[in-house]
PDB file with one MODEL, atoms N, CA, C and O in Angstrom:
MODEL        1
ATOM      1  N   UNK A   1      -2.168   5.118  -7.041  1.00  0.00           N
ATOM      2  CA  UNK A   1      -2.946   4.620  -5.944  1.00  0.00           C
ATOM      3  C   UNK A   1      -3.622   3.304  -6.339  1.00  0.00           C
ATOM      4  O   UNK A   1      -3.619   2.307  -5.617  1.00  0.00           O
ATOM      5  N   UNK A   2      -4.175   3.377  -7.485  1.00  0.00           N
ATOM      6  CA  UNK A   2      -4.541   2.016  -8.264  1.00  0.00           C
ATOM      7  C   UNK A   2      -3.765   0.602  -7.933  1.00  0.00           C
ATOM      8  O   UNK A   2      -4.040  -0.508  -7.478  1.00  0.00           O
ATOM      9  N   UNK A   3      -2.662   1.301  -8.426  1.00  0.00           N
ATOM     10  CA  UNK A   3      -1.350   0.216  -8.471  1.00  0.00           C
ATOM     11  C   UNK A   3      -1.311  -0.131  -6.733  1.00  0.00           C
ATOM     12  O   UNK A   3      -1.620  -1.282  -6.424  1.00  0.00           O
ATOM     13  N   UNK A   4      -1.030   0.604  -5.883  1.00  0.00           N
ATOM     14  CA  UNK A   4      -0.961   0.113  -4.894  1.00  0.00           C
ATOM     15  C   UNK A   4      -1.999  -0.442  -4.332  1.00  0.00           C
ATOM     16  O   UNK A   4      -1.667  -0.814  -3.206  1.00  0.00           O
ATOM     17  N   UNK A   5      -3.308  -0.732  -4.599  1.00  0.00           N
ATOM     18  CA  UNK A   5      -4.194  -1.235  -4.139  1.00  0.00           C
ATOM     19  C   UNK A   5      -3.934  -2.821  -5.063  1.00  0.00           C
ATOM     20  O   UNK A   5      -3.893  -3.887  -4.448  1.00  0.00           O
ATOM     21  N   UNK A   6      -3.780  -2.751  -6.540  1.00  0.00           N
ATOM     22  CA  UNK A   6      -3.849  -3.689  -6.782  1.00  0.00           C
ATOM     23  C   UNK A   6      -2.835  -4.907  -6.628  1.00  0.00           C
ATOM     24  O   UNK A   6      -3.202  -6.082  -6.643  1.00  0.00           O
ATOM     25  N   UNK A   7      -1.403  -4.450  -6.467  1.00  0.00           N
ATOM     26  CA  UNK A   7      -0.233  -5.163  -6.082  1.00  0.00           C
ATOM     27  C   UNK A   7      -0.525  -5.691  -4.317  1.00  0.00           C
ATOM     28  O   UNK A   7      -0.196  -6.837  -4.011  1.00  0.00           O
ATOM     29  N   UNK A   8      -1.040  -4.927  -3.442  1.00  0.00           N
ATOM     30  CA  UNK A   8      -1.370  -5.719  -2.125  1.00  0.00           C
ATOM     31  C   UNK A   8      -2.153  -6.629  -2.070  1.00  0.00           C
ATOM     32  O   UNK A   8      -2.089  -7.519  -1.222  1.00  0.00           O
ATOM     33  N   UNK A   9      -3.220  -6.533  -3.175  1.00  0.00           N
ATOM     34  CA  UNK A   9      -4.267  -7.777  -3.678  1.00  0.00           C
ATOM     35  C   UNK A   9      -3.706  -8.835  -4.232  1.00  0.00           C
ATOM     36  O   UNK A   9      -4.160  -9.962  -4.035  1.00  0.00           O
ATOM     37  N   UNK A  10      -2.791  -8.639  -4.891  1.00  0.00           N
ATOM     38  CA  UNK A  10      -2.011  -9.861  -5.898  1.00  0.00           C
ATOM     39  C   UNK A  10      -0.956 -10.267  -4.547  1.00  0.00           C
ATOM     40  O   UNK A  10      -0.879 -11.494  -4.503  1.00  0.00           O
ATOM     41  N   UNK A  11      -0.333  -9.780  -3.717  1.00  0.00           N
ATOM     42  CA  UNK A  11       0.724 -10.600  -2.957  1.00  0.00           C
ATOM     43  C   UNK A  11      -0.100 -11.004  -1.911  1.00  0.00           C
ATOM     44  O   UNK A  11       0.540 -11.635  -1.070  1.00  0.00           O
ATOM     45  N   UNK A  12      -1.844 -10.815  -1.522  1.00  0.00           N
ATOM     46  CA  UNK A  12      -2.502 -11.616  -0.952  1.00  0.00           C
ATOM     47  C   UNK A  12      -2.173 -10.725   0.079  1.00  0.00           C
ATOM     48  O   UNK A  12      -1.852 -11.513   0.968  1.00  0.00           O
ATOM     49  N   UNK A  13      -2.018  -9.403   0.625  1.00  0.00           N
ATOM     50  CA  UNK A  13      -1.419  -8.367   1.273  1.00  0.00           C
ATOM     51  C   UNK A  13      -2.426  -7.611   1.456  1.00  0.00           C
ATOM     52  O   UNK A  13      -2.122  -6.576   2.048  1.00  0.00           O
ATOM     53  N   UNK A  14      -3.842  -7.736   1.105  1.00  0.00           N
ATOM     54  CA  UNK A  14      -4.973  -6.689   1.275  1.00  0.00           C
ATOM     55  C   UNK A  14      -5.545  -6.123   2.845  1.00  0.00           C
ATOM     56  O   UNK A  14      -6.346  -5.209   3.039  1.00  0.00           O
ATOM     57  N   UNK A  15      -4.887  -6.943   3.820  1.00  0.00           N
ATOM     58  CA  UNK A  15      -5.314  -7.341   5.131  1.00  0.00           C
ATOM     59  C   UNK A  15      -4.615  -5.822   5.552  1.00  0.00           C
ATOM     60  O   UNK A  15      -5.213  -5.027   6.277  1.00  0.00           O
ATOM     61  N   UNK A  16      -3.439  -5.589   5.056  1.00  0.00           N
ATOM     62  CA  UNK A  16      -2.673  -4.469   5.413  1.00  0.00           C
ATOM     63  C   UNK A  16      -3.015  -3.089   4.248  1.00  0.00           C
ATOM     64  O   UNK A  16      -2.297  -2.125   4.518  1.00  0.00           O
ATOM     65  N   UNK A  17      -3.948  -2.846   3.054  1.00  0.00           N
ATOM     66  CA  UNK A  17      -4.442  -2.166   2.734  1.00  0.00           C
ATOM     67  C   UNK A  17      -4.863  -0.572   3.393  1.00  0.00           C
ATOM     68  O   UNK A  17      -5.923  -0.482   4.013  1.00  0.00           O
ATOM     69  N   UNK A  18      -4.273   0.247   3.278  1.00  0.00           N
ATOM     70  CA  UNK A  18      -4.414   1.750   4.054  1.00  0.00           C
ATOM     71  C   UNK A  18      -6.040   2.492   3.554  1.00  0.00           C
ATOM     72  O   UNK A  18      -5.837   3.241   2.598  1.00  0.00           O
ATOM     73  N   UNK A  19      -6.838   2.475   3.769  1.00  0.00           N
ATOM     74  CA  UNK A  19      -7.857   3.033   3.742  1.00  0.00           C
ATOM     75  C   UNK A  19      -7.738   4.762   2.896  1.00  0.00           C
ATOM     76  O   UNK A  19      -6.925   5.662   3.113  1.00  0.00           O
ATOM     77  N   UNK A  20      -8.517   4.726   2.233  1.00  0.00           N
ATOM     78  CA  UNK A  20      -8.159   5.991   1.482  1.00  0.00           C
ATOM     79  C   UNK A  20      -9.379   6.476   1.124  1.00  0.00           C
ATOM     80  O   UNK A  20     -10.305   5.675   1.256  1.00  0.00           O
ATOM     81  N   UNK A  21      -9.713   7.831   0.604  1.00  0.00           N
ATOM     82  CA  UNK A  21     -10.684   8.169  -0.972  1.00  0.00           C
ATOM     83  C   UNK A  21      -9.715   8.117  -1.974  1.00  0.00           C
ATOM     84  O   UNK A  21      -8.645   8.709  -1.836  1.00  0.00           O
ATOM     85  N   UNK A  22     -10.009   7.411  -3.057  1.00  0.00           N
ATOM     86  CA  UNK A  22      -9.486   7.668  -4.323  1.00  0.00           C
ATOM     87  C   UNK A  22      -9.564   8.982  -4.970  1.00  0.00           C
ATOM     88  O   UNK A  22      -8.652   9.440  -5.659  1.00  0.00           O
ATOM     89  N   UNK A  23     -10.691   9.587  -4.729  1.00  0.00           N
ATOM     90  CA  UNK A  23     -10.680  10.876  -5.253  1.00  0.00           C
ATOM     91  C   UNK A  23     -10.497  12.121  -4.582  1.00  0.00           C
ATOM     92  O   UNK A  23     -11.046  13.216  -4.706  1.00  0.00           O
ATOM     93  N   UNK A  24      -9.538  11.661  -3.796  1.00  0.00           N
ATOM     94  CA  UNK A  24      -9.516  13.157  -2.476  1.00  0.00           C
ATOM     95  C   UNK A  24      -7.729  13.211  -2.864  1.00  0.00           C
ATOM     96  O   UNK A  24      -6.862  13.068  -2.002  1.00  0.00           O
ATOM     97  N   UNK A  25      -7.454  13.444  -4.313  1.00  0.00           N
ATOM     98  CA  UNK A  25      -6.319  13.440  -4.428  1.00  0.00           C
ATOM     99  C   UNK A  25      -5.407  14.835  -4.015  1.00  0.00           C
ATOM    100  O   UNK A  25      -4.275  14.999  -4.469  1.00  0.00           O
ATOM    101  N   UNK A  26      -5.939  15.633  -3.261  1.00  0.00           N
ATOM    102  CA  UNK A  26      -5.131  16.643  -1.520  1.00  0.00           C
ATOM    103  C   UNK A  26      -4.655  15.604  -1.104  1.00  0.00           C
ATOM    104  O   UNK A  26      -3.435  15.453  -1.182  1.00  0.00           O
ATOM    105  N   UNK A  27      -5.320  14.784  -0.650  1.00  0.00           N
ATOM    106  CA  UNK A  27      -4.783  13.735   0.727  1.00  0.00           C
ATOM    107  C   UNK A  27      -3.850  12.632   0.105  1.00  0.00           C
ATOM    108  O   UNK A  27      -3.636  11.762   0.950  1.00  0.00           O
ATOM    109  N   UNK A  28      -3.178  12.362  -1.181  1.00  0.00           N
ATOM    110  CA  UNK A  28      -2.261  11.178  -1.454  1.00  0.00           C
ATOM    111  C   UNK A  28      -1.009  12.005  -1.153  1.00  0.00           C
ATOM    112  O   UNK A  28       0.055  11.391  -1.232  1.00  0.00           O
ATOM    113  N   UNK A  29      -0.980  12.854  -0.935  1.00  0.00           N
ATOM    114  CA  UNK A  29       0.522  12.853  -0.143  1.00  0.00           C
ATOM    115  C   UNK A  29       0.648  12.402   1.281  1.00  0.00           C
ATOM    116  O   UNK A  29       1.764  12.090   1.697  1.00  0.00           O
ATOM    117  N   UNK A  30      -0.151  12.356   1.875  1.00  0.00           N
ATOM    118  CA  UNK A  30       0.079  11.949   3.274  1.00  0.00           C
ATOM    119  C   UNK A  30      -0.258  10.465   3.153  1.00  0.00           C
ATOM    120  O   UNK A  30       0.407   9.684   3.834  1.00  0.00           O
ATOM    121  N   UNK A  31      -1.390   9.914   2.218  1.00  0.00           N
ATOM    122  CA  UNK A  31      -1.308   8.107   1.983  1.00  0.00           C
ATOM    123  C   UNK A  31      -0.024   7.710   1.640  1.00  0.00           C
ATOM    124  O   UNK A  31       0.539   6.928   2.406  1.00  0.00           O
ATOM    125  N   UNK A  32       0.577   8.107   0.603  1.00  0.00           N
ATOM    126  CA  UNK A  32       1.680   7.778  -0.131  1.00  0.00           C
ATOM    127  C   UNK A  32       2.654   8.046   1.336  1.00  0.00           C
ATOM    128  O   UNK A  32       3.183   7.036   1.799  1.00  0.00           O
ATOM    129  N   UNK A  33       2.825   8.994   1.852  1.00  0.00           N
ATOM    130  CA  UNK A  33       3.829   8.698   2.608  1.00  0.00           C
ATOM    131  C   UNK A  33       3.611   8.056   4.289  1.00  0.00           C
ATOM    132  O   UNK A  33       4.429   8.242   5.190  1.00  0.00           O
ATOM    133  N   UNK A  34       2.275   7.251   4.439  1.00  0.00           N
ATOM    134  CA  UNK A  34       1.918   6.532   5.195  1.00  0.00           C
ATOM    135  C   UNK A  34       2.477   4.912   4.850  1.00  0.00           C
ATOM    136  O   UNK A  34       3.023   4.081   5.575  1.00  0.00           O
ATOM    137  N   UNK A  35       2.005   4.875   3.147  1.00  0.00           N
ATOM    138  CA  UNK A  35       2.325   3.565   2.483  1.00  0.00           C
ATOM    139  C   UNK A  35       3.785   3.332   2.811  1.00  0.00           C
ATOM    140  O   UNK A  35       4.214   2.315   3.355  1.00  0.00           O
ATOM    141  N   UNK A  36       4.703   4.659   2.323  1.00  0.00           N
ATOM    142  CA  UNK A  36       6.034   4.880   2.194  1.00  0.00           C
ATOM    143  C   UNK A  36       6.763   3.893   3.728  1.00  0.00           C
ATOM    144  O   UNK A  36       7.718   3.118   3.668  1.00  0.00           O
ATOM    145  N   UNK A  37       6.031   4.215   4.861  1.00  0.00           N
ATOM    146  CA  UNK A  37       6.426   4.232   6.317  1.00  0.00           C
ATOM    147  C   UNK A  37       6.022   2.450   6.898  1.00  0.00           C
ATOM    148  O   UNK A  37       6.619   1.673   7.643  1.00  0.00           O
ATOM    149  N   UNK A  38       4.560   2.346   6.017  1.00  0.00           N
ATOM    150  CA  UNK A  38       4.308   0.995   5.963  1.00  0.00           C
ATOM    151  C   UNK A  38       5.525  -0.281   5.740  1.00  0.00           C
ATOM    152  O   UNK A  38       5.732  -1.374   6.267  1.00  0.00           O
ATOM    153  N   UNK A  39       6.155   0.507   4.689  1.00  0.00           N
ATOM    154  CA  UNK A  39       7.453  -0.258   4.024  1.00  0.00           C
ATOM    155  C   UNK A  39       8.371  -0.397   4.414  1.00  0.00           C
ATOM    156  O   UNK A  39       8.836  -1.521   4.223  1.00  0.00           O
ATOM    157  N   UNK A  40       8.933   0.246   4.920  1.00  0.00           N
ATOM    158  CA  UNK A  40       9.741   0.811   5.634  1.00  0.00           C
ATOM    159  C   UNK A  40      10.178  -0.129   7.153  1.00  0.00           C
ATOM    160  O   UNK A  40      11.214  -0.643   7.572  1.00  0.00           O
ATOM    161  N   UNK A  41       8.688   0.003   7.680  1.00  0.00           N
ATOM    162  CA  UNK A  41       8.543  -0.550   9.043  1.00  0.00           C
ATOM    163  C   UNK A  41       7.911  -2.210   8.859  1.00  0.00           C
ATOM    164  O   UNK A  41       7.705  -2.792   9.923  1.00  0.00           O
ATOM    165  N   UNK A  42       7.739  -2.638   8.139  1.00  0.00           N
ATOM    166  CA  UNK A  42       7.339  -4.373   7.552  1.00  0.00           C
ATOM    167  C   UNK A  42       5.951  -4.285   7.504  1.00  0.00           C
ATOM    168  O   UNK A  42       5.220  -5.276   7.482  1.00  0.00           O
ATOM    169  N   UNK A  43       5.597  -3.227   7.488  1.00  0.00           N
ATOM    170  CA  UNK A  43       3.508  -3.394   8.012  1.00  0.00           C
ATOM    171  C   UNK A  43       3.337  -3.977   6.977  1.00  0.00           C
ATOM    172  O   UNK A  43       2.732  -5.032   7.164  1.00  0.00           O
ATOM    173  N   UNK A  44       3.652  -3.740   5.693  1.00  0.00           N
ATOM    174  CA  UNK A  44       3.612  -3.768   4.166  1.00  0.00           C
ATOM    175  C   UNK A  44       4.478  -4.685   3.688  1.00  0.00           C
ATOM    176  O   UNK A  44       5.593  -4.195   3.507  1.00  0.00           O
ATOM    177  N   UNK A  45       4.357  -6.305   3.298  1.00  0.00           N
ATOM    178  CA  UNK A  45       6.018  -6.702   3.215  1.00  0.00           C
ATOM    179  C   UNK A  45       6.712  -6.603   1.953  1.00  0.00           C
ATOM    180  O   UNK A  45       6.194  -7.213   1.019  1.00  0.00           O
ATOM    181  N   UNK A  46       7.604  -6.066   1.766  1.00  0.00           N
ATOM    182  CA  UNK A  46       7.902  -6.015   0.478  1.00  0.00           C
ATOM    183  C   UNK A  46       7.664  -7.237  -1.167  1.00  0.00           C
ATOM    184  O   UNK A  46       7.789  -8.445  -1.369  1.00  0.00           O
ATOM    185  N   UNK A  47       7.396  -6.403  -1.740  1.00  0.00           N
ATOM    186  CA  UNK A  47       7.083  -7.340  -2.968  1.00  0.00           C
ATOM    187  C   UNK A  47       7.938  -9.116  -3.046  1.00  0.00           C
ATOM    188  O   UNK A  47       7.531 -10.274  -2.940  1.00  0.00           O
ATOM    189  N   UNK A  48       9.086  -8.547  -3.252  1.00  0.00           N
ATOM    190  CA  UNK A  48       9.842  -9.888  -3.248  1.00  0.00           C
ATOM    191  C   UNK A  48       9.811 -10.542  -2.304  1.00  0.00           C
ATOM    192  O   UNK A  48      10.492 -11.567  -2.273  1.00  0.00           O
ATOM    193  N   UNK A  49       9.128 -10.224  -1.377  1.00  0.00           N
ATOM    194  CA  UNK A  49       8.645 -11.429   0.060  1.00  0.00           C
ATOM    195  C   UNK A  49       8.052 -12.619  -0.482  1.00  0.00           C
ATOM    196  O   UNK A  49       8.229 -13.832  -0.375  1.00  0.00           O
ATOM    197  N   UNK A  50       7.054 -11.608  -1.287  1.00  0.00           N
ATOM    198  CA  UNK A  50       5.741 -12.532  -1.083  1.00  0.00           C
ATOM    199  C   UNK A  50       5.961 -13.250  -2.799  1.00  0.00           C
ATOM    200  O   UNK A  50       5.028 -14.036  -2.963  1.00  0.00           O
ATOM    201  N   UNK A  51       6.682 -13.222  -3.796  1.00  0.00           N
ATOM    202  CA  UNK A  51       6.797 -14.164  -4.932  1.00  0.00           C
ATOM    203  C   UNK A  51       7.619 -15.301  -4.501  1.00  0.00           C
ATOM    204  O   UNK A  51       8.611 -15.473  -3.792  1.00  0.00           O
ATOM    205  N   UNK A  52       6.713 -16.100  -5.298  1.00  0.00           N
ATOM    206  CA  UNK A  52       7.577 -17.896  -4.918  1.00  0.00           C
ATOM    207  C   UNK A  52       8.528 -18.258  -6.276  1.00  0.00           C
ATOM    208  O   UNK A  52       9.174 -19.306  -6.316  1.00  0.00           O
TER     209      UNK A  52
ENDMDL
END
C-alpha cells in the first residue's frame, strides 16, 4: 500500500490517489482491487505513461 501511494506521487498521479486507512488491513482487499480496476479503466495511468 506504501508503494502504491508512493509511485502515484512520483508519476505526479496523486490527484487520482484512492483514499484508504493504512491500518485497516481487512479492507486492502477491496483497495487493491479498486486500484486493480483504476488500471484497468485509465483512472490510474499506467507507469510507463508517465516516464520521459
Amino acid at each position: 500500500m506504501l508503494s502504491y501511494v508512493f509511485t502515484l506521487r512520483m508519476i505526479d498521479a496523486a490527484d487520482e490517489l484512492r483514499r484508504f486507512d493504512l491500518f485497516d488491513v481487512e479492507a486492502y482487499d477491496e483497495v487493491l482491487a479498486q486500484v486493480n480496476r483504476d488500471l484497468a479503466d485509465g483512472t490510474i495511468p499506467p507507469l510507463e505513461a508517465r516516464i520521459v
